[in-house]
N, C-alpha and C positions, 0 to 999 in steps of 0.2 A: 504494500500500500504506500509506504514512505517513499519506495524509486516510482512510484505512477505521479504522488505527487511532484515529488522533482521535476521530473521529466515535465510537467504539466506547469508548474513554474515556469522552467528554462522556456520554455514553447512560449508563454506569453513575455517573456521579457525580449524574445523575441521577436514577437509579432507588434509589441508596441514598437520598437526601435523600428522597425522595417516603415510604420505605420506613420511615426514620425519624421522618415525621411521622404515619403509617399507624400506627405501634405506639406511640405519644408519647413515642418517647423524646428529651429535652428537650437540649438543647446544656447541658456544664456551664457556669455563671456565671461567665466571665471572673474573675480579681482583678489588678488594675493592680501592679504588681511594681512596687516601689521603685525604680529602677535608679539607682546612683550618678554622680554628674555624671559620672565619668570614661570609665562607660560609654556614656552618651549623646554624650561627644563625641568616641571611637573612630572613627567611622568620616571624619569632619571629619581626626582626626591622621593618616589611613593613606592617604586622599586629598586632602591638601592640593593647592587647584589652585595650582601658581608664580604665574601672572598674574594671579590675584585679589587685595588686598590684603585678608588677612582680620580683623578685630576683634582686638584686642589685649586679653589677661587687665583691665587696668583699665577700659579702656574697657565689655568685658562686664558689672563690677562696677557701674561707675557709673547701668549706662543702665539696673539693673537687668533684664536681656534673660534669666536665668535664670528668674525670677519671669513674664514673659513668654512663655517660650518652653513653660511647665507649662502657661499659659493656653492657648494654642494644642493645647497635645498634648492634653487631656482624652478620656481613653478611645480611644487608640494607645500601639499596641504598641512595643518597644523599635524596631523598623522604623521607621515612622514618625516616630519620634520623633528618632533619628539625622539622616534627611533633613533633619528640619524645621530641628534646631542646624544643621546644616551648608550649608543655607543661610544662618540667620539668621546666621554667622561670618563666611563669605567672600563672600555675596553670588551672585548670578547674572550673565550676560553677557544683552545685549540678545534673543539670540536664544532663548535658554534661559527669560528672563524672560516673553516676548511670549506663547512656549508655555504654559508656570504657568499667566498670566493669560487663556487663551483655554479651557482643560479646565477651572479651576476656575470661569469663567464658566459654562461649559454646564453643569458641577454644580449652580450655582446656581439656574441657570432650569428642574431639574427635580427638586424637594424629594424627591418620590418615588425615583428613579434613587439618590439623592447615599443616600437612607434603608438603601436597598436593598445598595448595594453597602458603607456601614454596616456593614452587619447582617454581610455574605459577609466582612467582615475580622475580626468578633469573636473567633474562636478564636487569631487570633496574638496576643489578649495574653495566654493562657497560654504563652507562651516564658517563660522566668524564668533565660533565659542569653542575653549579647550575643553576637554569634557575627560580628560582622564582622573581629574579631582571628585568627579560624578560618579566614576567607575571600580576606580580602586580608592576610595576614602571615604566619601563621602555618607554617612547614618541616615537611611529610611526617615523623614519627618514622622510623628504619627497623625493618623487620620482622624480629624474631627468625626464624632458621631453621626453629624448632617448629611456629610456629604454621601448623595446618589437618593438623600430624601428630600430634596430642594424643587423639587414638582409641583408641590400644593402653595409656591408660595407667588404665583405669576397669577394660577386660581383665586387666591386671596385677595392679591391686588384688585384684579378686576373686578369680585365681587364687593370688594369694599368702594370700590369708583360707583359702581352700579348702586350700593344701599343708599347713596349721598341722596339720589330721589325721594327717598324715604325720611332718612334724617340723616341734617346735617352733622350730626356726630358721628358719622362714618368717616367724615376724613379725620377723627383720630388713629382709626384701623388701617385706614389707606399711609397714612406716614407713618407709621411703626410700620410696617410691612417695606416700605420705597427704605426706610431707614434702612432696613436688617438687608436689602440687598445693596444697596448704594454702600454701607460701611462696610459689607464684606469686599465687596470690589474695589474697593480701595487700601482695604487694608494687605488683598493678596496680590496688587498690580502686580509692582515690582520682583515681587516671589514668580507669580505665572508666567510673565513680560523675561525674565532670567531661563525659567524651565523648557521654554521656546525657542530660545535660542537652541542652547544644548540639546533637544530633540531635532531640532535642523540638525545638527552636527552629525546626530547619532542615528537621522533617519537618510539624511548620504553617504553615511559607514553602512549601513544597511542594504539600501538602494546597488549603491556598486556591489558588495558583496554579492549579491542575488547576479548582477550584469555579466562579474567575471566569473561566476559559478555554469552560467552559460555559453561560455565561450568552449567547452571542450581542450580548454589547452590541458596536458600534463601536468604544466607548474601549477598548473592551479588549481589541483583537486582537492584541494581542503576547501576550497569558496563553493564548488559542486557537490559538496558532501553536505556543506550546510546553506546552501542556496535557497530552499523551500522554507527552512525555517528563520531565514533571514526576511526573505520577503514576510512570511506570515505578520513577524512581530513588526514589519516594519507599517504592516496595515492595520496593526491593531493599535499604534502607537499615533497614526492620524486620526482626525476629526474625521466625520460621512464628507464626503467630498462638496454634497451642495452647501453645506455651510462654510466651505470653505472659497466656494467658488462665489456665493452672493455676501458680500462685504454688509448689507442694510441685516439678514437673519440672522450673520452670527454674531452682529452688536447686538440686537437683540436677544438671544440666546446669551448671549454673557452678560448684561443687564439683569432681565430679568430672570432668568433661571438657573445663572451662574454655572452657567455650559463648562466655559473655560477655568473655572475653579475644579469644577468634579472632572474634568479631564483632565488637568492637572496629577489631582490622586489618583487617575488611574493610571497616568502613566507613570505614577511612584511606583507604584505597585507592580508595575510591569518591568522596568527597570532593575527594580529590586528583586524580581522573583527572577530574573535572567541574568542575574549576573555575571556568573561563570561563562554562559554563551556571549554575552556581548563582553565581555574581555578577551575571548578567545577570538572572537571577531575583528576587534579593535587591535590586537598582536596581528594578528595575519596580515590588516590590512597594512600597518604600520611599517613594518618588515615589508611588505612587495612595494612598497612606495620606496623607500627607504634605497631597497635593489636596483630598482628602476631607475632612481635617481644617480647613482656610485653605477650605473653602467654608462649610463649617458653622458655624466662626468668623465668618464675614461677614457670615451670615444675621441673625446677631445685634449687630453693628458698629450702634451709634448712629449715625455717620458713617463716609462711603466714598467714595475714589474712586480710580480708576485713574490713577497716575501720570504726567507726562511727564517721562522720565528724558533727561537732555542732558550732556555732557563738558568744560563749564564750569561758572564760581562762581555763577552767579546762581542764588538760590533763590525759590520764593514759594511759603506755605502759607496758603490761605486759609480762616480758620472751624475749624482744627486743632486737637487734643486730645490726651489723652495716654490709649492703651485701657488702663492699667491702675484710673483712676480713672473710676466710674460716673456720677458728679455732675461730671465735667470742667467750666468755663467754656472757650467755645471761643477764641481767639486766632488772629489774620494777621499770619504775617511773610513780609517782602518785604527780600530783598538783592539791589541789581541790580550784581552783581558784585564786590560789598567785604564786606567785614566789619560786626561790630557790637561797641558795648561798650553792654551793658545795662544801665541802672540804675532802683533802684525804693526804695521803704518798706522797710522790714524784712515779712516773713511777706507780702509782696505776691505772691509767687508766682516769684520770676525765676529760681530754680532748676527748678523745676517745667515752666517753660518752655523752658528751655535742655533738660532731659531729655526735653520733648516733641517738640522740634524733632529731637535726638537720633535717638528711640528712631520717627519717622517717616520719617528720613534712610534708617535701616538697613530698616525692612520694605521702603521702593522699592526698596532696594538688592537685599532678598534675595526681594522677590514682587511686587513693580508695583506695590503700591497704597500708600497714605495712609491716614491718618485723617483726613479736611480734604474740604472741599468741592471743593476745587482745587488743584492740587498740580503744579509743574513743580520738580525739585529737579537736583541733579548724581548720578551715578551713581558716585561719592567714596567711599572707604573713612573711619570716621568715626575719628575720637581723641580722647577726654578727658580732662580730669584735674578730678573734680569732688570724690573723696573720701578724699583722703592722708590719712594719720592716724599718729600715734605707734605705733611697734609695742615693744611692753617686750622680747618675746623675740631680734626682730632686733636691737635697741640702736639704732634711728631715730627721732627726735624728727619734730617734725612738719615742720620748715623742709626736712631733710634730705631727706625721703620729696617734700616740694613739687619740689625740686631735682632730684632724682633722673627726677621724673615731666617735669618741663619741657624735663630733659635728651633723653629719650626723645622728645618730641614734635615736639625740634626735629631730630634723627635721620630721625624717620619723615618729615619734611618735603624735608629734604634726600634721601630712600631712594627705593629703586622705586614706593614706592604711596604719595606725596603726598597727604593728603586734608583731609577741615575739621576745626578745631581746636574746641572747645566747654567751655571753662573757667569754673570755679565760683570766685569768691574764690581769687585766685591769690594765693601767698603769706602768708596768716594766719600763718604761723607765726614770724614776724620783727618786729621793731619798725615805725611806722608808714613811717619815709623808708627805708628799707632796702625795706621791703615794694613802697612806691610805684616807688623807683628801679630797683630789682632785674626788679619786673613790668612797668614801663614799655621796659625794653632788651630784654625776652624778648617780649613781644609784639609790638615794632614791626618785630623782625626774623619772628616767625612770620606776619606780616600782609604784608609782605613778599613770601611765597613761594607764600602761602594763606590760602584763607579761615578766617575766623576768627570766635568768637563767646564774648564774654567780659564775665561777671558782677563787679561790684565794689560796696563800698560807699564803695573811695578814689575820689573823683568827681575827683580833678586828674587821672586817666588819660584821663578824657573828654577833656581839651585838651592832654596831651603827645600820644596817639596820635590826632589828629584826622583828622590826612592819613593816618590809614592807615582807623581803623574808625568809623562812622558811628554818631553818638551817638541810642540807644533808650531809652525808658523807660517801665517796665509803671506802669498806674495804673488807676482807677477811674473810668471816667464817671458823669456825672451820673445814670446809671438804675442806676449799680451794677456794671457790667459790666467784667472787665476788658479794656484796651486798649494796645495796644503805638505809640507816638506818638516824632517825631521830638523831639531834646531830651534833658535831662540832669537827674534829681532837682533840684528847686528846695528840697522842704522835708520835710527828714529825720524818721525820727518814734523815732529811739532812744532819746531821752532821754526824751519822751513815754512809752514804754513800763514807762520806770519806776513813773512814776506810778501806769499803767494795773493795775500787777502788785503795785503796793501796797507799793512800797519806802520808799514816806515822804516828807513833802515834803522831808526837809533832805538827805538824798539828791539826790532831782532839783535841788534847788538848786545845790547843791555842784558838780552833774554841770553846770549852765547855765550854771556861770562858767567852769569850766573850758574848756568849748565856745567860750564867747565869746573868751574870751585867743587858741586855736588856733585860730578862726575869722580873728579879724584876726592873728594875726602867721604863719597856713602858708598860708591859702586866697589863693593870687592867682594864677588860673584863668590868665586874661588876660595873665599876664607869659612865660607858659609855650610859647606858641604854637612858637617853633622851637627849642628845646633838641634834638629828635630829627632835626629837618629837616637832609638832608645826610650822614647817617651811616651807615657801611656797614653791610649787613646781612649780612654774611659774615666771619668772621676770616680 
């Protein structure tokens, strides 16, 4: 009985589509609805996995993955778009990963299919409510005793209008009666006016589901498995159609009879008694939007490759990029199980690299692939500290907020979900030896525990932290190209840049001697070798 009825759904969502393109009437034009970060990452907060280690608010900041993750989303619905943060936050497990990467392949190698099932997701970006707070959180209201006995009271009214012939002391029954519906309708606007939205939302998660259940693809036999029972709820979850269709009966019907109230509780009720099917609805759809999207994204990847993801430190990214820049120069880094301290020029790029390496860590993390021609990395939760800054309102100067952030780093190191570390200029905010000493004890204990990768322009960290991080430096070859080489800045170009920016000779002069004094009486690389050697890295 259940495959008659399927099959008896699938037939008319058929026959309506055929019917609709028979009389031209045009699907309305999606509009991509704003939706506030906090909506987009609802459904991340409500299912947090414990064993994941998921991205930390700064680290999100730094690796710009916001600006990222809008990239990816283009033209999906708040569905989709939830999946997609809630991967890129906490990441996938191996098995889950493997999956991603085998359905988003077979999208790939059928432009058509991937176009197609496109097109069959369009109407869920008119949702213009998140509705996973509905789904997974949200407590059943309870039901007034009244409601669905609200019938005798439009009866009342008009009898009471009718006694007024009689005597005029019916219209004290006639406004008690106009009161108890006027005051309920206003006191449930906004509750029912809210419940309407999120039924849009939750009746075009619906809608499509039934649409892809009839398409017959392979991928998509969990939507044809529950295709019959999606459309069902999704028509019991509407108003009779002619009240919907004449605007003057169902004011009245909600006036007087308070239609849109008891429909209300009933779609509480139906909601609530479906819930495990509409979250299983809500995953499915979420994840094929999700796929859909990281295919079509790839289509258009300058570079690509499928990851090797493994549970130790060594990394290697070879020929790797950063997707939010178009013009990237590509870059290979290789850690065979230690750390790095970066060093380069000024405007050489070594931030850029550190966020590249970054912001490539977390997509293997959260969908198997790279940006890089080759790519074996850890399956690491990542942590950075690339952008403290003075907050006036908090009352955090900049040293403080560095502190605060390193505190944290060294936490997460010592916590359940240990991962790589990726630091920008640690400590700017303090005098030069303070700076050097201070980042010199904080790194050699984070290097210690974990991998590690960290940007400076104080180059004595290259030789107090040698035994832990392996000295890198971004630079320019002979054809112009940037390159990542074993080694340490030999020849700085800050004061250079005075010049170049037009500060004047007696400036860069000024700036040369000074250099030169600090150069010989701080710079003694070489004397520094075991200051750190021997010291615990644990208090």
């Amino acid at each position: 009985m259940s495959a008659f009825v399927s099959k008896l759904s699938a037939l008319w969502v058929l026959v309506a589509s055929h019917l609709r393109a028979l009389l031209m009437i045009p699907d309305r034009e999606p509009v991509d609805h704003g939706f506030v970060a906090s909506d987009v990452a609802q459904l991340h907060r409500l299912c947090a996995d414990p064993a994941r280690g998921a991205l930390d608010d700064a680290t999100w900041k730094d690796l710009l993955l916001d600006t990222y993750r809008a990239q990816l989303s283009k033209e999906v619905s708040i569905f989709g778009q939830q999946v997609l943060y809630r991967r890129l936050r906490a990441g996938l497990g191996d098995a889950a990963c493997a999956a991603v990467g085998e359905r988003v392949r077979a999208l790939m190698r059928e432009p058509a299919r991937l176009a197609a099932l496109h097109r069959d997701c369009t109407s869920l970006r008119h949702a213009e409510q998140e509705i996973a707070t509905l789904l997974f959180e949200d407590a059943a209201p309870p039901v007034p005793w009244w409601v669905g006995k609200t019938w005798p009271l439009p009866i009342l009214l008009l009898a009471s209008i009718a006694a007024v012939i009689v005597t005029p002391a019916a219209w004290l029954a006639t406004g008690v009666v106009a009161y108890l519906l006027m005051s309920t309708q206003m006191r449930y606007y906004e509750r029912v006016d809210e419940w309407d939205r999120s039924m849009n939302a939750l009746q075009m998660l619906l809608r499509t589901s039934s649409i892809l259940g009839a398409r017959g693809d392979a991928l998509l036999l969990p939507f044809a498995e529950a295709a019959a029972a999606a459309g069902k709820l999704n028509r019991q979850l509407s108003r009779p159609p002619m009240v919907m269709l004449t605007p003057g009966a169902r004011t009245y019907l909600d006036w007087f009879m308070l239609d849109n109230v008891n429909h209300y509780y009933k779609g509480v009720r139906l909601v609530h008694g479906h819930l495990d099917f509409l979250r299983a609805c809500f995953a499915r759809m979420g994840e094929l939007e999700a796929d859909i999207a990281l295919a079509r994204h790839l289509l258009e990847a300058p570079v690509l490759c499928w990851a090797e993801r493994h549970a130790h430190g060594a990394l290697a990214l070879e020929g790797t990029v950063h997707p939010l820049l178009p013009q990237a120069q590509a870059l290979s880094v290789r850690l065979a199980g230690g750390g790095a301290f970066i060093s380069g020029q000024n405007g050489i790029g070594k931030s850029t690299l550190l966020r590249t390496v970054g912001v490539n860590l977390v997509a293997a993390r959260a969908f198997g692939f790279c940006y890089a021609h080759k790519a074996s990395v850890p399956d690491l939760p990542v942590y950075t500290s690339m952008q403290s800054e003075d907050s006036l309102f908090g009352g955090e100067s900049l040293y403080m907020a560095e502190l605060r952030r390193a505190q944290e780093l060294l936490a997460a190191a010592d916590g359940p979900h240990p991962g790589i570390c990726i630091i920008d200029e640690i400590f700017r905010g303090t005098n030069h030896l303070e700076s050097v000493s201070a980042a010199a004890a904080v790194l050699d204990v984070l290097a210690a525990k974990g991998l590690v990768m960290v940007s400076s322009h104080n180059l004595v960290l290259a030789s107090l932290l040698a035994q832990r991080l392996a000295p890198l430096c971004v630079r320019l070859d002979a054809d112009g190209r940037l390159v990542l080489e074993a080694g340490v800045l030999a020849h700085t170009n800050g004061i250079a840049l005075l010049a170049q920016r037009g500060f004047g000779s007696a400036i860069e002069e000024r700036a040369g001697r000074v250099f030169d004094w600090l150069d010989g009486y701080l710079a003694h690389p070489g004397d520094c070798d075991g200051v750190l050697a021997g010291a615990p890295v644990s208090g």
